[in-house]
C-alpha positions as CSV (number, residue, x, y, z in Angstrom):
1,X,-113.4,-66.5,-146.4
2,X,-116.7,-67.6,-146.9
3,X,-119.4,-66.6,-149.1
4,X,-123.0,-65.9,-148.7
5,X,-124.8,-68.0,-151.7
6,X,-128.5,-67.1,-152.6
7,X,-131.4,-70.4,-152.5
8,X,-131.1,-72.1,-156.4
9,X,-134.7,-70.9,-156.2
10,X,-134.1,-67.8,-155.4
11,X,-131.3,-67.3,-158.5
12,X,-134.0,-69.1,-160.7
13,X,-136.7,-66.6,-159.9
14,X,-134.7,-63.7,-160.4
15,X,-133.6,-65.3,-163.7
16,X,-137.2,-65.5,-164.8
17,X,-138.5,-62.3,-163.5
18,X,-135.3,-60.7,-165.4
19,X,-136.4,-62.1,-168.6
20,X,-140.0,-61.3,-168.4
21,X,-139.2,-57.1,-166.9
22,X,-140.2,-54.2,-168.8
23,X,-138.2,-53.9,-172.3
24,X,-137.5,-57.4,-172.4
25,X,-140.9,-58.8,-172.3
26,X,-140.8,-60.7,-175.7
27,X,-137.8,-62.6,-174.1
28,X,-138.8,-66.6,-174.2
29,X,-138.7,-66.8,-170.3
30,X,-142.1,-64.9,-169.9
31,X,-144.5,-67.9,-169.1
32,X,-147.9,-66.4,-167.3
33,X,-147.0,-63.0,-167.6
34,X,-147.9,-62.4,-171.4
35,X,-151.2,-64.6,-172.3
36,X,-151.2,-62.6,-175.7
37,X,-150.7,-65.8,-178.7
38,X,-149.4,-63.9,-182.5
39,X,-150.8,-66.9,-183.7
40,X,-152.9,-70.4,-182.1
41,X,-152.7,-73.7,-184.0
42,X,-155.1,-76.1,-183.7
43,X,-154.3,-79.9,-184.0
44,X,-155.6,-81.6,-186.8
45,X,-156.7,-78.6,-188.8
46,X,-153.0,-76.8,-189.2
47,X,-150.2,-78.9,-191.0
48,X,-146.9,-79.3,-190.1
49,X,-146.2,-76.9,-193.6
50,X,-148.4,-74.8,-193.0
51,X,-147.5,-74.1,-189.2
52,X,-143.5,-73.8,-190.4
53,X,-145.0,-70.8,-193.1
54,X,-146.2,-68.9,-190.0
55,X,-143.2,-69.3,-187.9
56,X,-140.6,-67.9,-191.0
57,X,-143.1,-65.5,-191.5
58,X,-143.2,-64.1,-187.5
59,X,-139.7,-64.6,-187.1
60,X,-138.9,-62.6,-190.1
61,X,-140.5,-59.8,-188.4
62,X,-139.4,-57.0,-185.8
63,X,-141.0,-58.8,-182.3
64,X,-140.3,-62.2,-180.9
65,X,-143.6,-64.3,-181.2
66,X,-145.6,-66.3,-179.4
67,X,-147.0,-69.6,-180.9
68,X,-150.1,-71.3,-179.2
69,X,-151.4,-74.6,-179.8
70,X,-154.4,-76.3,-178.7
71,X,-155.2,-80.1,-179.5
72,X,-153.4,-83.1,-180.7
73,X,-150.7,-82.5,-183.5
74,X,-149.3,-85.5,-185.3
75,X,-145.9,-84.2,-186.4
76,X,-144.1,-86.3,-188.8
77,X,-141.6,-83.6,-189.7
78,X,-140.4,-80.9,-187.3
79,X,-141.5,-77.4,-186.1
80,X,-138.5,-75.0,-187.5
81,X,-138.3,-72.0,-185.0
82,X,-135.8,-69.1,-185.5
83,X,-134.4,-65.8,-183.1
84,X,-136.2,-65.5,-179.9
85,X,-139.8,-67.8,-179.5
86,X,-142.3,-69.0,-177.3
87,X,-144.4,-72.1,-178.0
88,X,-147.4,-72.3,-175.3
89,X,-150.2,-74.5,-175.1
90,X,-153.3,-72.8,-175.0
91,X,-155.1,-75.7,-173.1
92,X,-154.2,-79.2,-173.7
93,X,-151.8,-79.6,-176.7
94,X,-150.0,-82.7,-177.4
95,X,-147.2,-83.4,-180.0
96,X,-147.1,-87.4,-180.7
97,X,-143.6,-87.3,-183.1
98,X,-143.1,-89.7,-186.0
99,X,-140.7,-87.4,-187.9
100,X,-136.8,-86.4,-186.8
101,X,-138.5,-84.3,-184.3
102,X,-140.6,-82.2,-182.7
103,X,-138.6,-78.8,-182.9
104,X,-135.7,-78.0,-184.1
105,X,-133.3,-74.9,-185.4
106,X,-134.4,-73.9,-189.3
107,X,-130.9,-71.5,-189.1
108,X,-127.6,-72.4,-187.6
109,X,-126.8,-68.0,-188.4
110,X,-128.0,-66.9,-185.8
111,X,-128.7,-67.5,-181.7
112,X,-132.1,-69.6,-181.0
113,X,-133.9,-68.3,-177.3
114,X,-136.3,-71.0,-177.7
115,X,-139.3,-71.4,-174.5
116,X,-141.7,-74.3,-174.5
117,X,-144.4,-74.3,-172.1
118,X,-147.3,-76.3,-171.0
119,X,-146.8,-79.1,-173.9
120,X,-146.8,-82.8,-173.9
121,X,-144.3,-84.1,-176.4
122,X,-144.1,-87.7,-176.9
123,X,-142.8,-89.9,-179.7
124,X,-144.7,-91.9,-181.4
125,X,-145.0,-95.7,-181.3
126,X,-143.4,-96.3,-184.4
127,X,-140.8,-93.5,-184.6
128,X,-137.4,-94.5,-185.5
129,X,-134.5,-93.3,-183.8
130,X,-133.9,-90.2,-184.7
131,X,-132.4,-86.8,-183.6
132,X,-133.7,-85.5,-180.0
133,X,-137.4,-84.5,-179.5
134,X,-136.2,-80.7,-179.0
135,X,-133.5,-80.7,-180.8
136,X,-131.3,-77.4,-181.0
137,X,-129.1,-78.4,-183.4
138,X,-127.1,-74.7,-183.6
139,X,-126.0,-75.7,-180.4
140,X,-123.4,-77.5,-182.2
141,X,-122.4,-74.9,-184.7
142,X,-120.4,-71.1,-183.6
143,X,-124.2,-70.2,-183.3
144,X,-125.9,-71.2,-179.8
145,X,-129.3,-72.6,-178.7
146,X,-130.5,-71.4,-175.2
147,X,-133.7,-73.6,-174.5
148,X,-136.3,-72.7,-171.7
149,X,-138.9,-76.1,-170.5
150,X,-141.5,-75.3,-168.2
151,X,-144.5,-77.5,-167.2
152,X,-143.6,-79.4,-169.7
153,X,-143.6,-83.6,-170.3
154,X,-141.5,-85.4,-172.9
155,X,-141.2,-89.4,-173.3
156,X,-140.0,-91.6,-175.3
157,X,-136.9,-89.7,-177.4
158,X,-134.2,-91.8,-178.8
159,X,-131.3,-89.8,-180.0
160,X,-127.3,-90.0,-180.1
161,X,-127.2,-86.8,-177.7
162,X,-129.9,-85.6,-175.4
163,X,-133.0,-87.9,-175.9
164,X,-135.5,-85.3,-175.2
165,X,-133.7,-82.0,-176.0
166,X,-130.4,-81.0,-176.3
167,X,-129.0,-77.0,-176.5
168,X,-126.1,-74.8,-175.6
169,X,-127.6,-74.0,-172.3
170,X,-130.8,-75.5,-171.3
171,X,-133.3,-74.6,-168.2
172,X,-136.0,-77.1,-167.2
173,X,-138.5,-76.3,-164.2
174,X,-142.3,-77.8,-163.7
175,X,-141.4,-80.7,-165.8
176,X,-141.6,-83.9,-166.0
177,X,-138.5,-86.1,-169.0
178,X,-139.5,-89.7,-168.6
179,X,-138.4,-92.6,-171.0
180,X,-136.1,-90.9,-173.2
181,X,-132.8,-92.8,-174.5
182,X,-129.2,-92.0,-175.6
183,X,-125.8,-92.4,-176.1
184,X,-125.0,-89.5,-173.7
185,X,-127.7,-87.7,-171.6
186,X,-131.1,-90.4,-171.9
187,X,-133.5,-87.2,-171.2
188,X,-131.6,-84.0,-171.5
189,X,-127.9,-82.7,-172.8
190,X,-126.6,-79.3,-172.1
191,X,-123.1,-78.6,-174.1
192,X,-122.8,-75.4,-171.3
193,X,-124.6,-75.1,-168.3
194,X,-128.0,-77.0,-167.3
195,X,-130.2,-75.5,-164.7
196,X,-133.0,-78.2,-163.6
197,X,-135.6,-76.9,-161.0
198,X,-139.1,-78.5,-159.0
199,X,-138.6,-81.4,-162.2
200,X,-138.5,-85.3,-162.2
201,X,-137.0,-87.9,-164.5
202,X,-137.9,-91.5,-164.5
203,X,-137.1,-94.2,-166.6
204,X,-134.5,-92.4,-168.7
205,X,-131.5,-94.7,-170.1
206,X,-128.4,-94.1,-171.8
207,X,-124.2,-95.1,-172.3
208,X,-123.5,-92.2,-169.7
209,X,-125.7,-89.8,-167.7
210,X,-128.8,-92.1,-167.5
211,X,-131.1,-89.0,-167.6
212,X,-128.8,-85.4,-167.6
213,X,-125.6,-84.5,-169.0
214,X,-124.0,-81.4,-168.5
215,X,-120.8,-79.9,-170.2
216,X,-120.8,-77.0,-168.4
217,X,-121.7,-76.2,-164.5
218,X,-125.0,-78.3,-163.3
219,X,-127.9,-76.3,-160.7
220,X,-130.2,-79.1,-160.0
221,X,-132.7,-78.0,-156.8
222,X,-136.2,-79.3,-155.9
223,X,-136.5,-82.6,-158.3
224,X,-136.3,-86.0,-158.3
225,X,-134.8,-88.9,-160.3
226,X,-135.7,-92.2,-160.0
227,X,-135.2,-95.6,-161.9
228,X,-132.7,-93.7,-164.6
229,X,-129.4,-96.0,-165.8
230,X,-126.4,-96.1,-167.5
231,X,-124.6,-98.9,-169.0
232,X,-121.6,-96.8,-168.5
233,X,-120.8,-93.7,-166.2
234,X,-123.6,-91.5,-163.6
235,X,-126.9,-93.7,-163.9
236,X,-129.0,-90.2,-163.2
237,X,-126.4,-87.2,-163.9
238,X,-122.7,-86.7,-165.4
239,X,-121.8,-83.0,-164.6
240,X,-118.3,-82.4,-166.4
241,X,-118.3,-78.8,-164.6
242,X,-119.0,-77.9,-161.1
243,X,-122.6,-79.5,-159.4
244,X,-124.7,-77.9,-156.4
245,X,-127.4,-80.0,-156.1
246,X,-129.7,-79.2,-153.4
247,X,-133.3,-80.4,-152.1
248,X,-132.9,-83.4,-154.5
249,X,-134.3,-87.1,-154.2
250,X,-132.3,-90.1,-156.1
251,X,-134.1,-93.3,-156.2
252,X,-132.9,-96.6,-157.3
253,X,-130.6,-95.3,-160.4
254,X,-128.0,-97.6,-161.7
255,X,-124.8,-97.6,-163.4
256,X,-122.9,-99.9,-165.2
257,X,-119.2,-98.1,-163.8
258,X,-118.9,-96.0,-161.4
259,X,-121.5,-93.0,-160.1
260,X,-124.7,-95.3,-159.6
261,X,-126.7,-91.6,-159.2
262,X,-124.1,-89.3,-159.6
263,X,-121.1,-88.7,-161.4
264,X,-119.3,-85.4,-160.6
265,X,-116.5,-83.0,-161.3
266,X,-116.5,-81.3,-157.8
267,X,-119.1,-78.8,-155.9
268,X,-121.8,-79.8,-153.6
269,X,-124.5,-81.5,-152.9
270,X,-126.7,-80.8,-149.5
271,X,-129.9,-81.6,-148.2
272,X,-130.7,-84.3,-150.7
273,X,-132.2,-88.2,-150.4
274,X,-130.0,-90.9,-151.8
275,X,-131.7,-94.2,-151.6
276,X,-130.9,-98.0,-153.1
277,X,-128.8,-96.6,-155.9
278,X,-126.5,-98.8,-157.2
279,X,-122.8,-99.2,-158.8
280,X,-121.3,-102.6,-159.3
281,X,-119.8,-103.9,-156.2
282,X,-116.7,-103.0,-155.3
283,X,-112.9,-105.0,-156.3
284,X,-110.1,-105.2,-154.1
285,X,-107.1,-102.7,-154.6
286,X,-109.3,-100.8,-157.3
287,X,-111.0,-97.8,-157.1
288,X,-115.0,-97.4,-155.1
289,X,-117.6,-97.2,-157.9
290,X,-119.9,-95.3,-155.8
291,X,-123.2,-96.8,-155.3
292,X,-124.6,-92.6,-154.6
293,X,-121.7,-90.6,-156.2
294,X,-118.7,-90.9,-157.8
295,X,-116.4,-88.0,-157.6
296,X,-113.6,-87.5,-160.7
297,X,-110.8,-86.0,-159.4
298,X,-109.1,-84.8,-162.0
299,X,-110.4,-81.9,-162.2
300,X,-109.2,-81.0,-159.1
301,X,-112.2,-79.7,-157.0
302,X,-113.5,-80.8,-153.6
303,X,-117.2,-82.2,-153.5
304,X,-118.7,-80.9,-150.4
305,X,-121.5,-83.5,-149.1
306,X,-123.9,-81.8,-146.1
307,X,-127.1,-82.5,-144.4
308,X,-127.9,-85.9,-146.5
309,X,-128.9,-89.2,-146.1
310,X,-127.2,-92.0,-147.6
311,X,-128.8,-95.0,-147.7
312,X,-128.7,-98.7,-149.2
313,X,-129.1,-102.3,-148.7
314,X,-126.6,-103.8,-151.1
315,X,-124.0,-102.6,-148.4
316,X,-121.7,-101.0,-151.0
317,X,-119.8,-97.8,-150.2
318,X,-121.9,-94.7,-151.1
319,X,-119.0,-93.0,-152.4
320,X,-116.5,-93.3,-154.7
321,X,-113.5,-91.2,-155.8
322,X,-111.0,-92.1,-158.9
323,X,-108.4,-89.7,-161.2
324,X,-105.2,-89.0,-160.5
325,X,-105.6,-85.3,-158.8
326,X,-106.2,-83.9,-155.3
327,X,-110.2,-83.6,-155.2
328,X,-111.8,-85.5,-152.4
329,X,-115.3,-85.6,-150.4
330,X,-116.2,-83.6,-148.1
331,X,-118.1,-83.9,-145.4
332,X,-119.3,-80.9,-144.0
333,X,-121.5,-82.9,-141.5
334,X,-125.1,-83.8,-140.4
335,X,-124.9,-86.9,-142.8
336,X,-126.6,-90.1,-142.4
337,X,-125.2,-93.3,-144.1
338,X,-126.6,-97.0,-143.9
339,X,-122.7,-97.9,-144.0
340,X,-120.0,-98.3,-141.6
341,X,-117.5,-95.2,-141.6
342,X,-114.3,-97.6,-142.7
343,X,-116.5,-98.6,-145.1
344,X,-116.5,-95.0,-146.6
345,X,-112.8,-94.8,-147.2
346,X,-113.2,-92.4,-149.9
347,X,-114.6,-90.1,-146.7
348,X,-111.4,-89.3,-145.3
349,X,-112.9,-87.1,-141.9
350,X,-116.1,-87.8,-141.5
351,X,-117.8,-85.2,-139.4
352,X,-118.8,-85.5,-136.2
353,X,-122.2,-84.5,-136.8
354,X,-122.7,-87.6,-139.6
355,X,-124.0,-91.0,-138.3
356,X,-123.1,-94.1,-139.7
357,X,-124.3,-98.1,-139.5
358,X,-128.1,-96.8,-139.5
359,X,-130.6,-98.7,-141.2
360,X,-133.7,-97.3,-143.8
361,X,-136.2,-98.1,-140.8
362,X,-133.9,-96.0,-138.3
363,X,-133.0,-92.9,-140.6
364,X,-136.9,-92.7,-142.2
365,X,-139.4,-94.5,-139.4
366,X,-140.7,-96.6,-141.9
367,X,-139.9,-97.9,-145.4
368,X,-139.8,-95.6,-147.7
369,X,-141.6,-95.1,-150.9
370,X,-141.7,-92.4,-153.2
371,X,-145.1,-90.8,-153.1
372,X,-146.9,-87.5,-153.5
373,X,-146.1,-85.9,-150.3
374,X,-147.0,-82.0,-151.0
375,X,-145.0,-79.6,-153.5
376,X,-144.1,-80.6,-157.5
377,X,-142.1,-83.8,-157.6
378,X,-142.6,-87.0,-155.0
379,X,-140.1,-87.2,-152.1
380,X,-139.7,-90.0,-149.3
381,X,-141.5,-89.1,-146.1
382,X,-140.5,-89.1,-142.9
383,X,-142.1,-90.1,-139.9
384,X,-141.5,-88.3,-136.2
385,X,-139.5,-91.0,-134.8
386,X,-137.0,-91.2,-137.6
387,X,-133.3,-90.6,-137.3
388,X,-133.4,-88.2,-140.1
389,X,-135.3,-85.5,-137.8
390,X,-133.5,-82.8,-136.4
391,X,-130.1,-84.8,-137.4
392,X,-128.3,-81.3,-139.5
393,X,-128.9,-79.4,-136.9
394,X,-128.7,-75.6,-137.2
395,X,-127.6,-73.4,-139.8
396,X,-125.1,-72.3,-137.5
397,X,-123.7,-75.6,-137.1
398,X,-124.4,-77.3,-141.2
399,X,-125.0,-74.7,-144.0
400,X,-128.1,-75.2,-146.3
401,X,-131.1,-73.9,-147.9
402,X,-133.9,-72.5,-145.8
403,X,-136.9,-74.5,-147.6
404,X,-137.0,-78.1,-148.5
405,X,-137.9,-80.0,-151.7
406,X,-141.9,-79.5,-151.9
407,X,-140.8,-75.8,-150.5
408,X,-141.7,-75.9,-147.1
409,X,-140.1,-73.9,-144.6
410,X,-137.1,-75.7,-142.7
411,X,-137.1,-75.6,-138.6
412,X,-134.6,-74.3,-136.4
413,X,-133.5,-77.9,-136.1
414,X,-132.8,-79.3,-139.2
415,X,-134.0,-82.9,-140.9
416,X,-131.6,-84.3,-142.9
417,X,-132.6,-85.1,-146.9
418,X,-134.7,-83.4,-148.9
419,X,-137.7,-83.6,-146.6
420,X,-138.2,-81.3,-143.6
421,X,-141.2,-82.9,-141.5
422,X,-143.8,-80.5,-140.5
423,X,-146.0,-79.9,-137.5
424,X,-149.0,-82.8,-137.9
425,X,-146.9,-84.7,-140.2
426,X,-145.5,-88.8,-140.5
427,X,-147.9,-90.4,-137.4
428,X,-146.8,-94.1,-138.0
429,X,-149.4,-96.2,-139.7
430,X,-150.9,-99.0,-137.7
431,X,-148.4,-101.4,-137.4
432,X,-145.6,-100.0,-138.1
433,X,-142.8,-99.9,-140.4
434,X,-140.8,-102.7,-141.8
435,X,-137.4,-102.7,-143.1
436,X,-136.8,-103.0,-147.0
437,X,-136.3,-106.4,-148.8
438,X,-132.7,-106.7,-149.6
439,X,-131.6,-104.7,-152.6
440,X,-134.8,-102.5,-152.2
441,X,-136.3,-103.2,-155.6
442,X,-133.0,-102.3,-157.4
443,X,-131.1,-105.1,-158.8
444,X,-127.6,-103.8,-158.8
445,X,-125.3,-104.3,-162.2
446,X,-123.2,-107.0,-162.4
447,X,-118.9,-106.4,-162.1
448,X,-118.4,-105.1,-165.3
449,X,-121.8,-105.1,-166.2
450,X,-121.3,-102.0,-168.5
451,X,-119.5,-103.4,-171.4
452,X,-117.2,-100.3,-172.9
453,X,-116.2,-98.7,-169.3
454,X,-115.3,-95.6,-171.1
455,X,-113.4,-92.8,-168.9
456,X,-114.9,-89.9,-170.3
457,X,-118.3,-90.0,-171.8
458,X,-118.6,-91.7,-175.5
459,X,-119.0,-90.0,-177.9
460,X,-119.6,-86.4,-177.6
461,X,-120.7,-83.3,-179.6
462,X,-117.7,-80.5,-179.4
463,X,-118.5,-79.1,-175.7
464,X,-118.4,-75.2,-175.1
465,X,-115.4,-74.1,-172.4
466,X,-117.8,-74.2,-169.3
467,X,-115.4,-71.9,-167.5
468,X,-117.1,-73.0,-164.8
469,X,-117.0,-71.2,-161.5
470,X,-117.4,-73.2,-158.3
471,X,-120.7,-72.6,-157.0
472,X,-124.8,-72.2,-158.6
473,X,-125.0,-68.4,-158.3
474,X,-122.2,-67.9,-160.4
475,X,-123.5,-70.3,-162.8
476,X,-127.4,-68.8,-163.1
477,X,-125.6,-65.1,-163.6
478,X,-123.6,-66.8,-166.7
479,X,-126.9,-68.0,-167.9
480,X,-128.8,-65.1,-167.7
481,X,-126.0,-62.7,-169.2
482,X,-126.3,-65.2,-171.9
483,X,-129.9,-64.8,-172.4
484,X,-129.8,-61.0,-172.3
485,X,-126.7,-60.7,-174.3
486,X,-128.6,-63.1,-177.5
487,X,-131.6,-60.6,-176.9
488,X,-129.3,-57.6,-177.6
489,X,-127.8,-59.4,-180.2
490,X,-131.6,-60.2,-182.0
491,X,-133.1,-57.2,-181.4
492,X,-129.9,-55.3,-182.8
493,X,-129.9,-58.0,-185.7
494,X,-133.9,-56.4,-186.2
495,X,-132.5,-53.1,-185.5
């Protein structure tokens, strides 16, 4: 029996909207609602002593506070928040990080709902590697750390977990994590579930999940993630619970093992972009690396692939499947793939919908590059004579979401990948198109080439039960409960 499962942007709205209604409007999620700051910093004139005073002092009290900064802060020790907190910039407001951090937990006794909005946090030339940029550190004690990033850019963290921030559960929309490094999760780590929305991540490196890591169940919808690797295991993501990734573009990521973009537990991913990712070639009588995604079977769940293009020039398989249980692709058609179908033999029944042996020039009109193509994060245009138009067809015939990545309505007819051309839209150029240099830019690992090939992710903090139920609207109701239940806990704590 099927079941009828709300946009990821849909869920993600009603999440925010629930935290910012009436009697809940000191909650952290409340970004544009509330203007009012408790208390504005200014960079260069407040010190980092000073600043950590105020926020004891507001948190001690019976509301949840919002902090404001404005200017350039050099920070070479971190922010200490407590309870429930907003930090906003209140124009431009840059943290450049030579301490540990930027923020971190002061408590580990009690749950952090920590928001960050409109900053730039970047570490500084000479920081040493340290602990992540926003760092909830009660995330790994019986305590939990739910973190909220919107509008926000972070570069340059170098941690063990999470270069740019790790928490219990973390939510990222607006955003933009690029050239952050770690062992596990090179821009963000989520020990529970990870909701990513309208967000990119470039440049992010790490031993496993190049840019995101999540213990729990992944939402990713509406972002891209481009030139992220891993010496090890999922060059862009490593979702140990169940993924639906929708609307999504993944660019020239790289592993060192298996999942040269992905590396997944089970759960779907539609209406997304895969192009010149890359795994290390494939050996004879072992298992597909997965140049796109690498499915783990052992935890037993299916990984439903629809309305997506697949597409490379080292002429790898795009998928990959390994672990000793029953999970398995599949393809719930209007699929395009730059491979031949016997190719794909971890693709046991391919739909009759999905086309393979296509080329980049056939499936997009023209090469593609990422570029600023309307909406929050770059996509790869399409031009009218591509393949790609009209290929998923109707949603009578291949499920997905209504909108596509820059959140433009979808036709009756369907494109496949995260771009749905539009009336007036993708004239060739004079000239024309020409096909992609072999390798597209992306120069993919060596056999091998990731030293340790660890199974499961080195070394890892103690990871929360996900529990994690098989599809994204389960997973954004466990994160708000979670919210609301840590602001019934605060307020009762105040009470």
């Amino acid at each position: 029996m099927s079941r009828s499962i709300p946009d990821s942007r849909t869920l993600v709205a009603a999440l925010l909207l629930a935290l910012a209604a009436p009697g809940l409007a000191a909650a952290p999620a409340n970004a544009a609602v509330d203007p009012v700051c408790d208390r504005t910093f200014v960079g260069g004139e407040d010190t980092v002593g000073e600043m950590n005073a105020e926020l004891l002092s507001l948190a001690a009290g019976a509301t949840t506070p919002t902090y404001c900064f404005t200017g350039t802060f050099e920070l070479d020790a971190p922010l200490d928040v407590l309870g429930s907190v907003t930090l906003r910039a209140e124009g431009d407001a840059e943290f450049v990080v030579s301490g540990a951090s930027a923020v971190t937990t002061a408590s580990t006794e009690q749950d952090v709902l920590l928001t960050i909005e409109g900053l730039t946090i970047r570490a500084a030339e000479d920081r040493p590697t340290g602990e992540s940029l926003v760092d909830g550190r009660s995330g790994l004690t019986p305590t939990s750390t739910d973190i909220t990033l919107r509008d926000v850019t972070i570069s340059g963290g170098d941690a063990e977990f999470g270069g740019a921030v790790l928490g219990t559960s973390i939510l990222i929309v607006d955003s933009l994590l690029e050239g952050n490094s770690a062992t596990t999760g090179g821009a963000a780590h989520a020990l529970g579930i990870l909701v990513v929305v309208d967000s990119e991540f470039t440049g992010n490196s790490a031993v496993n999940a190049g840019a995101l890591f999540a213990g729990g169940s992944l939402t990713l919808s509406s972002s891209t993630l481009e030139g992220n690797t891993a010496t090890g295991l999922g060059g862009a993501v490593f979702s140990r619970g169940i993924a639906d990734i929708e609307n999504s573009t993944f660019v020239g990521n790289t592993a060192g093992d298996e999942g040269g973009a992905l590396y997944l537990f089970g759960g779907r991913t539609r209406f997304s972009t895969f192009l010149d990712n890359a795994a290390p070639a494939p050996v004879e009588g072992e298992e597909l690396p997965g140049d796109a995604i690498y499915l783990d079977s052992t935890g037993g769940s299916d990984l439903r692939l629809s309305g997506s293009i697949f597409a490379g020039s080292t002429g790898h398989p795009q998928l990959g499947v390994g672990g000793a249980a029953t999970g398995a692709f599949v393809d719930a058609g209007g699929n395009l793939f730059t491979t031949a179908a016997i190719d794909e033999r971890d693709l046991p029944l391919p739909a009759d919908s999905s086309v393979f042996e296509l080329t980049t020039l056939e499936i997009f009109g023209a090469a593609p590059v990422l570029a600023d193509n309307g909406g929050p994060t770059r996509t790869l245009a399409l031009l009218v004579d591509a393949l790609a138009v009209d290929a998923a067809g109707t949603q009578e015939q291949v499920r997905g979401p209504d909108i596509d990545q820059r959140g433009l309505a979808r036709g009756e007819l369907r494109d496949a990948g995260a771009v749905e051309l539009q009336p007036g839209e993708g004239e060739a150029p004079p000239g024309g198109g020409e096909e992609p240099p072999a390798g597209g830019g992306v120069e993919p690992p060596a056999d091998g080439g990731g030293g340790e090939s660890p199974r499961a992710p080195a070394p890892q903090p103690e990871l929360a039960e996900s529990g994690a139920a098989d599809l994204s609207a389960v997973a954004l109701a466990a994160m708000l409960l979670a919210l609301l239940g840590g602001l019934a806990l605060l307020r009762a704590r105040r009470a």
